[in-house]
N, C-alpha and C positions, 0 to 999 in steps of 0.2 A: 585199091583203097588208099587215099591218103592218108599218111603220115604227119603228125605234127609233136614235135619234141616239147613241152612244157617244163620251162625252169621253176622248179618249184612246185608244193604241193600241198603246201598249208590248208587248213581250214579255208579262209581268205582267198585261196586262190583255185579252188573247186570249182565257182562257176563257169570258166572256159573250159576245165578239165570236160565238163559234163553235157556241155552246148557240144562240146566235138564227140565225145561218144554218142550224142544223140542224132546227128547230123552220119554217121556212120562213119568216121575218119577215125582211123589206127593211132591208139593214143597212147603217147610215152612221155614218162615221166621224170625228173630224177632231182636230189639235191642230197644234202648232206644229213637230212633227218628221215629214213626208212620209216621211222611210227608216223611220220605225217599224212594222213587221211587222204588225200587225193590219189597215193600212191595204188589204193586200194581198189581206186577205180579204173584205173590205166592196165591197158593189154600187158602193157613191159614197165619195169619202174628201177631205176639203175641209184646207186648210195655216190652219187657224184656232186662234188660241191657248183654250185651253178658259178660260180663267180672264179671258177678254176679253168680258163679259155678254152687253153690245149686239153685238157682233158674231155672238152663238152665238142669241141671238134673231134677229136677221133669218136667219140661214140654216135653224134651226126652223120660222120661218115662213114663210116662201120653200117649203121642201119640205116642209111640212103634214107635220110626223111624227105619230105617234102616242105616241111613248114619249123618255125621256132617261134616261142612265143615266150616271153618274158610281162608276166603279169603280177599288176603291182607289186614291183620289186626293181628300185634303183642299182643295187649291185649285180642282178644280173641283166640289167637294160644292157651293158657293153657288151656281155658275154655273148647276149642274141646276137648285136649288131654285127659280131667280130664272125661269127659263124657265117650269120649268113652273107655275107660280103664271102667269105671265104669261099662258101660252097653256091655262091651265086642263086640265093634262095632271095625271095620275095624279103625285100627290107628297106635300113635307112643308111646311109654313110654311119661307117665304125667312127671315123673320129670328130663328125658332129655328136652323134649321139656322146660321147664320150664331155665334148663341151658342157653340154646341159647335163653330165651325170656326176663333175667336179666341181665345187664351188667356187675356187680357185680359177680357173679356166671359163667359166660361166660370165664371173665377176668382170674378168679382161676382157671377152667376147662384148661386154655390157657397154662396158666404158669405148671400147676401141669404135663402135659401129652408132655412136647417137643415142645409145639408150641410158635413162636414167639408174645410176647406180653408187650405191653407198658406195664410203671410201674403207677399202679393205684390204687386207693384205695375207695372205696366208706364211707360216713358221714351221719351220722344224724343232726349232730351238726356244725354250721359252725366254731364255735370255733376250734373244733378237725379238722376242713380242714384248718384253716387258719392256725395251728400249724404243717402241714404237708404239707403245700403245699412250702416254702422254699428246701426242699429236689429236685424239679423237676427247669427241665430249662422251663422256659416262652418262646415261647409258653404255654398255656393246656386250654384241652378241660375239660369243669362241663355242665354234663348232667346227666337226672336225670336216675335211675339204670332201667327202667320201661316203658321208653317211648320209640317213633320210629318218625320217618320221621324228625328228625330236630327239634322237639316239648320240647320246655325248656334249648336248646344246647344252649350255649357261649362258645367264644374261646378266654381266658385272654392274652392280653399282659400286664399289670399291675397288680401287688398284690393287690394295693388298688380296683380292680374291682371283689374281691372274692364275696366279700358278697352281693350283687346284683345279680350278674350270680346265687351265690348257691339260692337265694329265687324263683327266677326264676327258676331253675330247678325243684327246691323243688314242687312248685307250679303245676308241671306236674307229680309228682310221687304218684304212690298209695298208694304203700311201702315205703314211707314218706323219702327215702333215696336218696344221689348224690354220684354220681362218679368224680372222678376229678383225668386227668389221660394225660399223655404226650403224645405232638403231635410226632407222624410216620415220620419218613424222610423217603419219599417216590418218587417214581423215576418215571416219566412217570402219565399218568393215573388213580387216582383211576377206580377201578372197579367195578361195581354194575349191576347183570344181577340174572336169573335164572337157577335155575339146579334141576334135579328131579332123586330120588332115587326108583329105583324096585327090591324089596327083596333083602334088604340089599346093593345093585352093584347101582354105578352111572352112570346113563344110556345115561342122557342130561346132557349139560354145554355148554353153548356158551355165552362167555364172553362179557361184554359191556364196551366201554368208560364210566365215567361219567363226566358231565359236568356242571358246577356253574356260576352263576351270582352273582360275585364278586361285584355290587354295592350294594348288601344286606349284611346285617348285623345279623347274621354269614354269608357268601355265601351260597346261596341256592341251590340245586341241579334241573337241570334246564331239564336235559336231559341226555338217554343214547343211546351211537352209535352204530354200527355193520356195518363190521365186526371191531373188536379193534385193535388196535395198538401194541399191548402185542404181544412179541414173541413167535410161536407157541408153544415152548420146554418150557417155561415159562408158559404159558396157563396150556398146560398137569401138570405139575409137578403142580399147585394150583388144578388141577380137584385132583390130587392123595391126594395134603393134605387133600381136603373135606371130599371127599373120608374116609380116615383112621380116622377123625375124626368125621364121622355119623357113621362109624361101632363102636369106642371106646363107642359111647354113646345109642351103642342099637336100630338107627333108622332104619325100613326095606323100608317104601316107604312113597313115597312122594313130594312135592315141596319145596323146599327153596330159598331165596333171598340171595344172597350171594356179602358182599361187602369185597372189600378186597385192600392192597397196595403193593407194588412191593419194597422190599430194593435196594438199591446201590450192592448188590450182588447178587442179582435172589431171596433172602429171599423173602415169604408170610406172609404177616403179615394181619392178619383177622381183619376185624374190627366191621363185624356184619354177623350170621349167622340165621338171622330169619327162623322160621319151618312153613313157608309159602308163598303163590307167593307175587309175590313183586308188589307194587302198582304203582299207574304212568300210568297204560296201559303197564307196561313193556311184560307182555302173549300175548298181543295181538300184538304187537310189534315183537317180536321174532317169531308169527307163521307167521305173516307176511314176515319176512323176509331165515325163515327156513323150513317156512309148518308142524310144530310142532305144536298140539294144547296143551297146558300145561292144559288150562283152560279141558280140555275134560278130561287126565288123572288125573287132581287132581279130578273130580267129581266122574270117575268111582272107583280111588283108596279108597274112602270114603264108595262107596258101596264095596268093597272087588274084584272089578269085575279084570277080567286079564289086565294085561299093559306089557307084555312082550312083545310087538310088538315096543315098544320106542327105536329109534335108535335118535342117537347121529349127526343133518343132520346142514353142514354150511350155515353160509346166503348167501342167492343170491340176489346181488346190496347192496346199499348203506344207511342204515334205521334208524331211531333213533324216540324215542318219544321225546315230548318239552313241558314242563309245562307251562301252562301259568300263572301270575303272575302277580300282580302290588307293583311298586316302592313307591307307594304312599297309604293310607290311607283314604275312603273318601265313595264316591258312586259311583258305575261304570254309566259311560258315552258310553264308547263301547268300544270295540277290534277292532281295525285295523292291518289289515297285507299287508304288502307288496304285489307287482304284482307276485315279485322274488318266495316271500316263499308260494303267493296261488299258485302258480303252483304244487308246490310241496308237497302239503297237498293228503294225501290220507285217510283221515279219520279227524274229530274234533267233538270233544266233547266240550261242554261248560258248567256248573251249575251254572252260574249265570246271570242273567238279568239286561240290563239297569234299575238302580234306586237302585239295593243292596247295602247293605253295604257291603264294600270290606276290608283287611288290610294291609298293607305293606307285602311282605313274610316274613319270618322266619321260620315256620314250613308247614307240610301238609296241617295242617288246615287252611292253607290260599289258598290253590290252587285254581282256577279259573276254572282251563279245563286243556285238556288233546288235542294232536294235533300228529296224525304219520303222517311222512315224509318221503319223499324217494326224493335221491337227484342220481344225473350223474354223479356223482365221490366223492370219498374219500376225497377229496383238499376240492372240492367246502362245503361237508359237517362240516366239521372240521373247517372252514375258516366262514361256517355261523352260524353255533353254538357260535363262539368266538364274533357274531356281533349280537347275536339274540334281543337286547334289539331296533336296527335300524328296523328291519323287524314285531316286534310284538308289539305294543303300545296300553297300557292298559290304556285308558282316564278316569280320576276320575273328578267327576261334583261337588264335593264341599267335603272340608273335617272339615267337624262340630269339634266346640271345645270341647263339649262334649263328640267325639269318639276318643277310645282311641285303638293304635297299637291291633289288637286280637295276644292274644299269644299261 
């Protein structure tokens, strides 16, 4: 029976836990929250931080796994990669992955090798940010070099708002560093979806809209669409930069989350290439909409097993996931949705209960739930994404003055 170690075991990251129990492979689990739900499903489930190397190697090797799996989860993307380089398990270079898992490192990778890339710098010090950030036009993005999903991000329109944004990022960094780096004039849709690589060759890529709820503060990323908006020959031509920029870095297979912007002249301008699926339910999403199962090739590509059968298939109808979310700060009272958008639910996830404490969004770790949709045209989708805060209503029952925004 095969072994495969999963970092992590959120809600969110069930669905690999559960394709390898079904599949009959010896499933372990581990990370630093024991109450997290995945754990419950797994043969073995250990109280180890994923993102703690040396400790996730001795317990890899200790229980001779076969396989590692880091799903959607940027902090412990290294942790996989360090392991299995280590114990010569099916994987990708430790210190690529590590590239695309620091902003910092990302950004230089960007600029060094012909790809388009804001001018950026990452600090320890806010002093030395606040004596380089004059050089950039205002807009900019300070977030911190280490983090993912929105987690410590501000977007300055004033100088005087440096030093709060950088402690705030700070505060989410391991690498105790920030980045602070100019906003993309970008044309159309950011893009944020999955794509998965088989020996070496890009085999999946089917782009997504993404979508924010601009009453948050940064805007929160609320959703992505399918099929996108993005010009077909514009589509290809970002599959090919992926493309040329996992072969410069050595990766042969795998999943990645890939967000990216469109210039005023068909330019790609990257703006995160995580070496892993991407969270949100966005896997579950896309096989819904393409009959792709990502979540099945990222488990078997863990065991080494074949994937050459991945064919590259478009969506059929109209699909998006939708995060759920509250405006507010407080205890959750309940979610209500609309007649309009139940109709249109074809799955929902929820982790939390009337009576939790909830927080305003800003980053992941505020999210609520997760909701696929399937809507009867393109219009109607796009038209109710832009209205989604009328259709889903997150009622908070009281918000104590002793709680304060989770960041």
């Amino acid at each position: 029976m095969k072994k495969v170690l999963f970092l992590g075991a959120a809600a969110p990251q069930i669905p690999p836990i559960q394709y390898a129990i079904d599949q009959g492979y010896y499933v372990i689990t581990c990370d630093y929250l024991p109450s997290n739900p995945g754990h419950l499903l797994a043969h073995e489930s250990y109280d180890v931080s994923t993102t703690d190397m040396e400790a996730v190697l001795e317990l890899s090797r200790r229980l001779d796994i076969d396989g590692i799996v880091a799903y959607a989860s940027d902090p412990a993307a290294p942790t996989a990669a360090y392991v299995a380089e280590q114990l010569r398990l099916p994987g990708n270079p430790y210190a690529s992955v590590e590239v695309l898992a620091r902003k910092d490192k990302f950004r230089d990778f960007l600029a060094s090798h012909g790809f388009n890339s804001p001018r950026s710098k990452s600090f320890q010090r806010v002093e030395d940010a606040r004596q380089w950030l004059p050089q950039l036009e205002l807009p900019v993005f300070v977030k911190a070099v280490d983090s993912s999903g929105n987690k410590g991000m501000s977007c300055l329109t004033h100088a005087n708002e440096l030093d709060v944004a950088f402690d705030y990022a700070l505060s989410f960094s391991r690498a105790g560093k920030v980045v602070v780096e100019e906003k993309i004039p970008g044309v159309g849709y950011q893009i944020d979806s999955d794509a998965f690589m088989v020996e070496g060759e890009l085999r999946f890529w089917q782009w997504a809209d993404a979508h924010f709820d601009t009453a948050c503060t940064p805007p929160f990323p609320i959703a992505n669409s399918l099929p996108s908006t993005l010009a077909p020959a514009v589509g290809r031509h970002a599959a090919r930069e992926l493309e040329r920029m996992l072969k410069i870095l050595g990766f042969r297979t795998g999943a990645f989350n890939v967000e990216f912007m469109v210039g005023p002249r068909n330019e790609i301008w990257f703006l995160e290439v995580g070496p892993r699926n991407g969270g949100d339910c966005i896997p579950d999403t896309l096989k819904l909409a393409t009959g792709i199962d990502l979540v099945r090739y990222t488990v078997e590509a863990a065991l080494g097993h074949e994937c050459s059968d991945l064919v590259n298939a478009p969506p059929q109808g109209y699909w998006t996931n939708y995060v759920v979310h509250s405006l507010q700060s407080g205890r959750l009272k309940e979610i209500r949705y609309s007649e309009f958008i139940r109709q249109r639910i074809v799955r929902e996830m929820t982790w939390v209960r009337p009576g939790d404490p909830i927080a305003v969004a800003k980053g992941s770790n505020n999210t609520l739930g997760v909701l696929i949709l399937e809507f009867r045209t393109h219009d109607e989708m796009l038209e109710t994404l832009a209205d989604m805060n009328s259709h889903v209503c997150v009622d908070v029952a009281e918000t104590p003055s002793n709680m304060r925004e989770a960041s």
